[in-house]
C-alpha positions as CSV (number, residue, x, y, z in Angstrom):
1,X,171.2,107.5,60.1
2,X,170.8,105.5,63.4
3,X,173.5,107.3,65.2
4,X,172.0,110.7,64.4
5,X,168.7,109.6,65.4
6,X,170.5,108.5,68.5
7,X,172.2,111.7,68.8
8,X,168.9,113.9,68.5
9,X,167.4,112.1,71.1
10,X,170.6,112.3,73.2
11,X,170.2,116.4,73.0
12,X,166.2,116.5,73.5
13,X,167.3,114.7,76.9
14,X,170.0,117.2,78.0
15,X,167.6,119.7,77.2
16,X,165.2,118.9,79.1
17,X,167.4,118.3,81.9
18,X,168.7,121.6,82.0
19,X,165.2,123.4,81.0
20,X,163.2,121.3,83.6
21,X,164.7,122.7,87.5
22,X,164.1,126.1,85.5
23,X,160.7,125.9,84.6
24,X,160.0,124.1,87.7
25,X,161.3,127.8,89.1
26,X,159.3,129.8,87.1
27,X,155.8,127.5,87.6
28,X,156.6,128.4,91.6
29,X,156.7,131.9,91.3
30,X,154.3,132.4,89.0
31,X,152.0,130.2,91.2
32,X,153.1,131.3,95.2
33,X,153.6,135.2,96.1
34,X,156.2,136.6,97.9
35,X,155.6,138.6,100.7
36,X,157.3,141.4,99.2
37,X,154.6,140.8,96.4
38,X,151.6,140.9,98.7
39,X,152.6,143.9,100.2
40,X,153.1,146.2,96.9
41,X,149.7,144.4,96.3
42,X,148.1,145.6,99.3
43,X,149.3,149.1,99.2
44,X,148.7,149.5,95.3
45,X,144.6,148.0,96.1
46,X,144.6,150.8,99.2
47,X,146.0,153.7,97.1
48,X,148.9,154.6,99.6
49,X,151.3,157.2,98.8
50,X,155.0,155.7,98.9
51,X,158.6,157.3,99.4
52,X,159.9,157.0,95.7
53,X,163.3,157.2,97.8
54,X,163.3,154.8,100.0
55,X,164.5,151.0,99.3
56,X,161.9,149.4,100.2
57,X,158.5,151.8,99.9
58,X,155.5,149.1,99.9
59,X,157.2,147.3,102.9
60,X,157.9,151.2,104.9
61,X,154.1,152.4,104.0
62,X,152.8,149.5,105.6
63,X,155.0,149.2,108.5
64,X,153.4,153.0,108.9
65,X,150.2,152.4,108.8
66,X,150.6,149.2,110.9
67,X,149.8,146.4,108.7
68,X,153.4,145.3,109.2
69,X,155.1,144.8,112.2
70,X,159.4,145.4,112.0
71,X,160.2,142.0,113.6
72,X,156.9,140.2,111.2
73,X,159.7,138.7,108.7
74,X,163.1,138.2,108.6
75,X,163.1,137.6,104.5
76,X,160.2,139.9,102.6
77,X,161.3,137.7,99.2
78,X,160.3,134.5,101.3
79,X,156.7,133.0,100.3
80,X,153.4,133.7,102.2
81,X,152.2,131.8,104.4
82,X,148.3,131.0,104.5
83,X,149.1,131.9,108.4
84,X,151.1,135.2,107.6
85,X,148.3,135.9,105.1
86,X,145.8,135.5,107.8
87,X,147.6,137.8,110.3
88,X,148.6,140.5,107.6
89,X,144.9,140.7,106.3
90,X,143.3,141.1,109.8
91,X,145.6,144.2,110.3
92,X,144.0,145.5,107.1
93,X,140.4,144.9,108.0
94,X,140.7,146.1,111.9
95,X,142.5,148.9,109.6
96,X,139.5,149.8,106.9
97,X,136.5,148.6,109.3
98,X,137.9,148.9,112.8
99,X,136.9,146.4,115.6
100,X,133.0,145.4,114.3
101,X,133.0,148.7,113.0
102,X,133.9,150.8,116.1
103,X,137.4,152.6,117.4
104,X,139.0,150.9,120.2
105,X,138.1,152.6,122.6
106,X,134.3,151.9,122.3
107,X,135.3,148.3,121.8
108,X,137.3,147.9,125.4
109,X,134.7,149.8,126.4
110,X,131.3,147.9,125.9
111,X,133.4,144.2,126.1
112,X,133.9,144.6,129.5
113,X,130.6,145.5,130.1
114,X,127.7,143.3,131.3
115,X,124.1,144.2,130.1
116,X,121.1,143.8,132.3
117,X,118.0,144.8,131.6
118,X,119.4,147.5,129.3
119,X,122.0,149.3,131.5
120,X,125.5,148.9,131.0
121,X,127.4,147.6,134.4
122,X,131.2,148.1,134.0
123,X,133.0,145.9,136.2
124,X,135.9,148.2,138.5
125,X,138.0,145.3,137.6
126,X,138.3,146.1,134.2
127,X,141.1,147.9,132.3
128,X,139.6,151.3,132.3
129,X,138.7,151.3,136.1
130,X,142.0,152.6,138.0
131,X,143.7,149.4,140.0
132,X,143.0,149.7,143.7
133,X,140.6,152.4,143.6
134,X,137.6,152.8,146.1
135,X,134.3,155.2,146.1
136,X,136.2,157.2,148.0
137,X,139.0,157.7,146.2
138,X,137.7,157.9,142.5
139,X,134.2,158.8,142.2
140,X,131.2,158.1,139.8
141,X,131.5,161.2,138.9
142,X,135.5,161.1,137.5
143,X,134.8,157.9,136.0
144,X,131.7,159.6,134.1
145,X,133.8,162.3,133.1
146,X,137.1,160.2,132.6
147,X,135.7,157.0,130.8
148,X,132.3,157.3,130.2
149,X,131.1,160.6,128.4
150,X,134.9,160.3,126.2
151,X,133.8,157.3,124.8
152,X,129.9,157.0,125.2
153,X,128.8,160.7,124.0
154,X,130.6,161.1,121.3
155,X,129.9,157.3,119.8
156,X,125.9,158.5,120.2
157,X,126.7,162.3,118.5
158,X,128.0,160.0,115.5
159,X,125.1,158.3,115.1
160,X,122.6,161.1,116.1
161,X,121.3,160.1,119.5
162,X,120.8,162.3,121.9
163,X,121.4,160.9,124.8
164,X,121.6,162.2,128.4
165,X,124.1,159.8,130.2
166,X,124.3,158.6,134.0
167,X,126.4,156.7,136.1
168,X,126.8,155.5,139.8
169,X,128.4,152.8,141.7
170,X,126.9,149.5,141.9
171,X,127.5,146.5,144.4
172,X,126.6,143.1,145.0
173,X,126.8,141.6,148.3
174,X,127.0,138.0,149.9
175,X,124.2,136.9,152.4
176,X,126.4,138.3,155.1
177,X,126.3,142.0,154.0
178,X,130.0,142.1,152.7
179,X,130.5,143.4,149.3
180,X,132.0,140.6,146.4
181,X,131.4,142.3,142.9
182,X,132.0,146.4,142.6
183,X,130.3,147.5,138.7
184,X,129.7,150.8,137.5
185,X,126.3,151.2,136.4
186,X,125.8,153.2,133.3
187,X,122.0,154.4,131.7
188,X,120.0,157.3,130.9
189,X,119.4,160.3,133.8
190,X,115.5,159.9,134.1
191,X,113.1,162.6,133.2
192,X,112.8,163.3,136.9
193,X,116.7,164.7,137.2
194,X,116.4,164.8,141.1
195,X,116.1,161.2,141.5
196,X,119.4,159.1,141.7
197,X,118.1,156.1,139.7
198,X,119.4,155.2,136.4
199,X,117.1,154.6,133.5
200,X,117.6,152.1,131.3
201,X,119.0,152.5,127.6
202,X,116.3,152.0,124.7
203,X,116.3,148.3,123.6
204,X,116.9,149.6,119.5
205,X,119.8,152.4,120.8
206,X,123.0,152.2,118.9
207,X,124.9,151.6,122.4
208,X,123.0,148.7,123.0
209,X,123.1,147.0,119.4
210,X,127.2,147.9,119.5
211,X,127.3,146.0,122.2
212,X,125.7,143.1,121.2
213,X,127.6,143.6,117.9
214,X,131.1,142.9,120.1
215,X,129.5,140.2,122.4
216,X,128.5,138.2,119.2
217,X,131.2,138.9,117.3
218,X,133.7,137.8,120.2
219,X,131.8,134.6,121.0
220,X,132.3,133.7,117.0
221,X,135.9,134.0,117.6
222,X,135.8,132.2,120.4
223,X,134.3,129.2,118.9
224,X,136.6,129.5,116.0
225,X,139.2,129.6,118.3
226,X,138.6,126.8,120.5
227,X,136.4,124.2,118.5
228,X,136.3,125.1,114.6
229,X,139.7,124.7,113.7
230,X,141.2,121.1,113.9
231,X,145.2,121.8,113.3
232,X,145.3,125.2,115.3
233,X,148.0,123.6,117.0
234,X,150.2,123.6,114.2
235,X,149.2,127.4,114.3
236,X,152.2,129.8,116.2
237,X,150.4,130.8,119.4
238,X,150.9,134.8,119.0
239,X,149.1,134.2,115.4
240,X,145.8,131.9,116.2
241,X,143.7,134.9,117.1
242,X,144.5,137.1,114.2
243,X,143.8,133.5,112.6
244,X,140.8,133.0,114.4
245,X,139.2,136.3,113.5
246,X,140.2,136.0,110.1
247,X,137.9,133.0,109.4
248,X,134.9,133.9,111.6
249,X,134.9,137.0,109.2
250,X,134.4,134.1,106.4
251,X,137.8,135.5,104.4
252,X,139.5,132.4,104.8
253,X,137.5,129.2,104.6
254,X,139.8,126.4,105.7
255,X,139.3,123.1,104.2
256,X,136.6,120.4,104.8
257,X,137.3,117.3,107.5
258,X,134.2,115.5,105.9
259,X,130.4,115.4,106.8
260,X,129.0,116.1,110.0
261,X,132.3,117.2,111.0
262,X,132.3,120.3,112.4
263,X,135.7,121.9,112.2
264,X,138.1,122.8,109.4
265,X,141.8,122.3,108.5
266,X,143.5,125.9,107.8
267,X,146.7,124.4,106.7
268,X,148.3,127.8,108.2
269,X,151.9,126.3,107.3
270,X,150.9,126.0,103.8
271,X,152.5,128.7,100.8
272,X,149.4,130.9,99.8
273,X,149.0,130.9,96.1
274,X,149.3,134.4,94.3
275,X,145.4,134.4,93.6
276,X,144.6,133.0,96.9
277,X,146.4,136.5,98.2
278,X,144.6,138.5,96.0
279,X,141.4,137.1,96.7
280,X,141.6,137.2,100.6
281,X,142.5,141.5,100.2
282,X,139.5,141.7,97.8
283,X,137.7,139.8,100.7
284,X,138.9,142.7,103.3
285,X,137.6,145.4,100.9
286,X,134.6,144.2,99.7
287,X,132.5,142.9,102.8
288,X,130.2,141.2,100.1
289,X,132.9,138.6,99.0
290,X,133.1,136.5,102.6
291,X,131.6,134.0,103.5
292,X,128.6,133.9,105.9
293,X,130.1,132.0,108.9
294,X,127.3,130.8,111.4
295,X,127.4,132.6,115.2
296,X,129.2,129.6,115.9
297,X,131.9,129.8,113.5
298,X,131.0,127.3,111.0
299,X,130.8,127.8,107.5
300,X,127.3,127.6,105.9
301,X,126.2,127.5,102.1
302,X,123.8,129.1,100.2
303,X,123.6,126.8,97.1
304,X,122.1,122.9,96.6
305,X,120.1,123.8,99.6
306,X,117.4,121.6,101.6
307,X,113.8,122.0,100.4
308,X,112.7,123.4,103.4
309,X,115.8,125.9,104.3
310,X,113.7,128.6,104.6
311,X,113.2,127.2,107.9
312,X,116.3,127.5,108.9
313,X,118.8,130.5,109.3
314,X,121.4,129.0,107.8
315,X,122.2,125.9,106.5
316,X,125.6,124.4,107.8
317,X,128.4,123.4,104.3
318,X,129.2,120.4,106.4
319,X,125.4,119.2,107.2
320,X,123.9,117.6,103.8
321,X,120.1,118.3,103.3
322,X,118.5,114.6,104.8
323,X,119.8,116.7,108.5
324,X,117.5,119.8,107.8
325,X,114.7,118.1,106.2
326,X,114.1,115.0,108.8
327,X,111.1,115.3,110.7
328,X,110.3,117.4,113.7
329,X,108.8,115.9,116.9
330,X,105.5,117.8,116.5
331,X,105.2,115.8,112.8
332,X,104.0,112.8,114.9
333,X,101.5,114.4,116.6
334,X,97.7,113.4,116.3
335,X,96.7,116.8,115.7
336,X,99.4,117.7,113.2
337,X,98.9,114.7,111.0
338,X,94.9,115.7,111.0
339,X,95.6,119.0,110.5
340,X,94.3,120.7,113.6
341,X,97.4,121.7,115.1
342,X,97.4,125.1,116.1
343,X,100.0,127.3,114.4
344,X,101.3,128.7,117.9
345,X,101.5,125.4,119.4
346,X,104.3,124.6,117.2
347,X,107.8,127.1,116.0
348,X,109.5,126.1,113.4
349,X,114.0,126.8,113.7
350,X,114.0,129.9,112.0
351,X,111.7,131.2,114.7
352,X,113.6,130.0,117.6
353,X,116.2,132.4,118.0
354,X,118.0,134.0,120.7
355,X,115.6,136.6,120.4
356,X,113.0,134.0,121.0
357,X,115.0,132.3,124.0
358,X,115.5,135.2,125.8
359,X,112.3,136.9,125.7
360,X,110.3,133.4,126.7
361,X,113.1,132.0,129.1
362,X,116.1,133.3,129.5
363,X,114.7,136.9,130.5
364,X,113.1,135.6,133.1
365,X,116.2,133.7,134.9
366,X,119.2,135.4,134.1
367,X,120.9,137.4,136.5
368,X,123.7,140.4,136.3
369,X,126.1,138.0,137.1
370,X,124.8,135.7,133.8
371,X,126.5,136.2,130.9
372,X,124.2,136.8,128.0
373,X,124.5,133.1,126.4
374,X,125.2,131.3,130.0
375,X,122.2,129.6,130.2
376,X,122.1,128.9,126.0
377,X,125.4,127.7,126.6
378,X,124.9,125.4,129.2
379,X,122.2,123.2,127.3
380,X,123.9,122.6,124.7
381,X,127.0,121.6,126.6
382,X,124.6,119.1,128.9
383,X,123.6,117.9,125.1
384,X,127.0,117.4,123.9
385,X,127.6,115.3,127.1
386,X,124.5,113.6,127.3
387,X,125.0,111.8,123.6
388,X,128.8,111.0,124.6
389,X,127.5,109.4,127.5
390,X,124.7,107.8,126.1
391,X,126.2,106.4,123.0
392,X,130.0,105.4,124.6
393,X,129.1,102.9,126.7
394,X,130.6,99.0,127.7
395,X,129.3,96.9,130.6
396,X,132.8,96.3,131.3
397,X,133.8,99.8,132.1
398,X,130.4,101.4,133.2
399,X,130.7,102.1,137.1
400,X,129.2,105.2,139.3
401,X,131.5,108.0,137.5
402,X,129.6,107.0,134.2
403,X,125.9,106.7,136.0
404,X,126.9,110.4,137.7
405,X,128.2,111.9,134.9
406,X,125.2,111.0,132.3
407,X,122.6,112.1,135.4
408,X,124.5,115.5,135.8
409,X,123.5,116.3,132.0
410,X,120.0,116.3,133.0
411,X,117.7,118.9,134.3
412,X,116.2,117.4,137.3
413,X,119.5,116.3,138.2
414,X,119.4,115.6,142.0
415,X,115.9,116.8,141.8
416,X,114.1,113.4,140.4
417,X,114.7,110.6,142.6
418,X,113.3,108.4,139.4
419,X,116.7,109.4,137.3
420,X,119.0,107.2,139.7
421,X,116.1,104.3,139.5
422,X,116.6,104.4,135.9
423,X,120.0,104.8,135.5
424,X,120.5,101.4,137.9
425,X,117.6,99.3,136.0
426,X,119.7,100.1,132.4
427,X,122.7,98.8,134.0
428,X,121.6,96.2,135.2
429,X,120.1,95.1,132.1
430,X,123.2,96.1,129.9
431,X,125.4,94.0,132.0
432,X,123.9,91.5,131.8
433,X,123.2,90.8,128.3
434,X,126.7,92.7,127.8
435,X,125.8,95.4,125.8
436,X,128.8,98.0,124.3
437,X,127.8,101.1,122.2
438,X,130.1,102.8,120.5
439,X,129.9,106.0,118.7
440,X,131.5,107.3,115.5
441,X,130.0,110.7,115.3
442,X,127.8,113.0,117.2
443,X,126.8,116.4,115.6
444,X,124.1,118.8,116.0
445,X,123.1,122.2,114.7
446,X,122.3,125.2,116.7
447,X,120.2,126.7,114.2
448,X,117.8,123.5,114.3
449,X,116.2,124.4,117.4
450,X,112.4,124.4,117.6
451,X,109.5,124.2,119.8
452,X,106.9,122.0,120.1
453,X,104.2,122.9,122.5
454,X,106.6,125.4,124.3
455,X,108.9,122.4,124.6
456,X,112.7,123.4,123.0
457,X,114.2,120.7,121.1
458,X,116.7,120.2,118.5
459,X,117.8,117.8,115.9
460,X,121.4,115.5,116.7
461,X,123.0,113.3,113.9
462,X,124.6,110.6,115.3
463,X,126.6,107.3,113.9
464,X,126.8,104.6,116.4
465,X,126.6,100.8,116.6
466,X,124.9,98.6,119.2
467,X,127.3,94.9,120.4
468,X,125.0,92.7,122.7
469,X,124.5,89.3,123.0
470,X,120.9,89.9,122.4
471,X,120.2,92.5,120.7
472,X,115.9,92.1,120.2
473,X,115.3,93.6,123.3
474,X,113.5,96.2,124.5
475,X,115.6,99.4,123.0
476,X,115.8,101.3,126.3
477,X,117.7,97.9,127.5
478,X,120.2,98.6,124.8
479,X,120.5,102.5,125.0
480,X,119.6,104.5,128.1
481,X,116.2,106.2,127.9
482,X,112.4,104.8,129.6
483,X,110.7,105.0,126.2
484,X,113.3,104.4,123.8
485,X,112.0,103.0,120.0
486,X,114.6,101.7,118.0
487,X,114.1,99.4,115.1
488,X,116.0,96.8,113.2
489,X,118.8,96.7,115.0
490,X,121.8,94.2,114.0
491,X,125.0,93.6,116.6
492,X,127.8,95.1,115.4
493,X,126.6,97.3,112.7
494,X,126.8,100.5,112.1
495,X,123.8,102.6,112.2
496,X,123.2,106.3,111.7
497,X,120.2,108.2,113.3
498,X,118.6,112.1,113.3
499,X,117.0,112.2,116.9
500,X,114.8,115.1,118.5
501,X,116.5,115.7,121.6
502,X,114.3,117.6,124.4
503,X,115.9,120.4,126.3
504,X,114.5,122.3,129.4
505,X,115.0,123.5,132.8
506,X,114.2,123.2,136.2
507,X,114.7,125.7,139.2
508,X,116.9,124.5,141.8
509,X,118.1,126.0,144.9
510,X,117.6,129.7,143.5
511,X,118.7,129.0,140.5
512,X,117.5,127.8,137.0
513,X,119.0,124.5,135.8
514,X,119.3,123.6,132.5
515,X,119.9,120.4,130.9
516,X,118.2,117.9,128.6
517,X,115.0,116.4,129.5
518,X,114.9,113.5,132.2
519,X,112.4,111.8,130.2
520,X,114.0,112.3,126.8
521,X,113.9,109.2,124.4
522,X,115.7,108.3,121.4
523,X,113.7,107.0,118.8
524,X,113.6,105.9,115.0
């Protein structure tokens, strides 16, 4: 009885040894898809016609119709990669919905162009201006009639705008009368048709909300590109745009790096599943299935939100709720906590958009030669640098470099004599009671602008820790700022704070600079 007992077990074994690689086999292929597979999947969802004939009709249709490239794989019966995925599935949406929704030749078009005060000024270094050409040798008319009316007419007949176009040659010139920047400048003929001016478009036309459409919609692949994803490295360089583009459309989300961390892993060498496929091509049809991705190419969320999010745009997935609902500056206000405050002496982020920017700053100081977000930019850069500077610090290492570089980030910067003075007294006082910060994690979110008394600020997160020999000081001895207010502060431990970080500008030399405020302070 033993021996077949033995004997049964002996043949349970063996079968699973030779059942076991197999089902292995069919768990993978029941899991991953092919690429093969993707294709028929794509051209079966789009409702291609195939050649019965040929051998391979999914993979010949989609070559056609440019989804597929001939040298894209070597193997169709190979697994997809999330990367591949990403590529293949921006074809199809540039394919079903075009570039933001317009044919490529309005898209080369209106990117190259800058926009001031509502007229169009194409630069004659762009791709559509003929190389080497002058005003004498090709006119405003022949680029009107070659470029212009081709493109710009017909996009307006689409959309049922009639719309009487004019263009002419525009320079710039240096203070010694010489010509640096050639445009051509493209608006409305005015009623007065004997004039040579050039009116400016209306600010709710189609031509100007396309091309704020593709200036917004680049600078979202742009971030993407650059900051939101942390292994696009690992990413084949010919395939990190299509990449890029495919998660600022919110089709592919990436994974999380943690809190307060704003990028995501994509994982591009990764095998897609078979309903991961599926789901990013239902993504491409149906607009309604992505994901909202913030201007600045992070992902936001739209459930287990803050109790105040309707103050907000958006709320960021990688910000939890204690960022949005911490207090604004204007909360500590007399007048606020009495109740007087005026409701136009305070805005709260929602409020404070570009919009809002640009019509109560930025349209004041920015030139032709600005780009549209230049100035937008630039402060938030200075803030970015300003919290690196001011919370990586050691009186070992600090020198002039450090003292420049933390002054350049603010907006008086060689402007207030008092900056330098400041600068010197913290040094001297973190040196000597040999003070080291040292910073974990800075973040902030763009939508959390807000203005207090026509004052811009917006909330940082940042986890840092203070080492001194003394650290119940005053706190603007331990971190750089006049009127600093930290409280229970312990050497060497970690601390985390929400701040409300001023930003402004001053003009300089003929030109607005912007930066965080000289007398900013950080404060508990």
């Amino acid at each position: 009885m033993r021996k077949w007992k033995g004997f049964v077990m002996l043949l349970v074994v063996a079968w699973g040894i030779i059942v076991w690689p197999n089902t292995q086999k069919v768990e993978a292929a029941s899991k991953y898809i092919r690429i093969d597979e993707f294709i028929e999947y794509i051209v079966k969802q789009m409702g291609w016609q195939i050649d019965e004939k040929s051998e391979q009709p999914y993979i010949d249709i989609a070559i056609e119709k440019g989804i597929l490239k001939n040298n894209d794989f070597k193997d169709y019966k190979a697994y997809l990669t999330r990367t591949d995925t990403a590529v293949i599935a921006n074809r199809l949406d540039e394919f079903i919905n075009l570039k933001y929704g317009y044919t490529d030749d309005v898209y080369e078009f209106l990117k190259d162009c800058k926009l001031y005060k509502n007229i169009l000024y194409y630069s004659t270094e762009g791709s559509l201006y003929p190389k080497g050409a002058t005003r004498e040798t090709y006119s405003e008319e022949r680029f009107h009639k070659d470029v212009v009316e081709p493109i710009l007419a017909d996009f307006s007949n689409d959309r049922n705008e009639n719309i009487d176009l004019r263009t002419g040659y525009y320079y710039i010139y240096d203070d010694d009368g010489n010509i640096i920047k050639r445009y051509m400048k493209i608006g409305l003929t005015p009623m007065n048709i004997e004039t040579l001016d050039i009116d400016p478009f209306d600010e709710k036309s189609e031509v100007i909300q396309a091309w704020k459409k593709i200036k917004d919609g680049d600078r979202k692949v742009e971030f993407v590109l650059n900051e939101r994803i942390s292994d696009i490295s690992k990413i084949p360089e010919n395939k990190r745009e299509a990449v890029a583009n495919i998660v600022a459309k919110g089709i592919i989300k990436g994974y999380s790096n943690g809190m307060y961390v704003q990028n995501r892993e994509f994982r591009g060498n990764k095998k897609i599943t078979n309903k991961g496929a599926k789901d990013v091509i239902q993504k491409v049809i149906n607009t309604d299935l992505r994901a909202i991705i913030s201007p600045d190419g992070q992902l936001t969320r739209t459930t287990k939100l803050p109790k105040n999010a309707d103050e907000y745009a958006y709320i960021l997935e990688s910000f939890p709720n204690e960022y949005y609902e911490s207090d604004y500056s204007f909360m500590t206000l007399t007048d606020y906590e009495m109740g007087v405050l005026k409701r136009e002496d305070y805005y709260y982020p929602t409020e404070v958009n570009y919009k809002h920017l640009y019509d109560r700053y930025y349209n004041y100081q920015l030139e032709l030669d600005n780009d549209k977000y230049e100035y937008y930019d630039t402060m938030l850069y200075k803030l970015d640098r300003y919290l690196q500077y001011l919370f990586n610090v050691d009186y070992r290492k600090v020198d002039e470099n450090w003292k420049e570089n933390l002054a350049s980030t603010f907006d008086q910067y060689r402007q207030d004599w008092r900056i330098e003075l400041w600068i010197d007294r913290y040094i001297e006082h973190m040196k000597n009671n040999r003070v080291i910060v040292e910073c974990e994690r800075i973040a902030f979110d763009s939508s959390s602008i807000y203005e207090n008394r026509k004052h811009i600020y917006i909330k940082v997160y940042v986890k840092y820790r203070i080492i001194a020999d003394n650290v119940n000081v005053e706190s603007n001895q331990l971190i750089y700022g006049e009127y600093n207010s930290l409280n229970n502060i312990k050497s060497g431990e970690w601390r985390e704070g929400i701040y409300n970080i001023e930003l402004t500008s001053t003009y300089t030399k003929g030109q607005y600079q912007w930066g965080v405020a000289s007398y900013n302070l950080i404060y508990d």
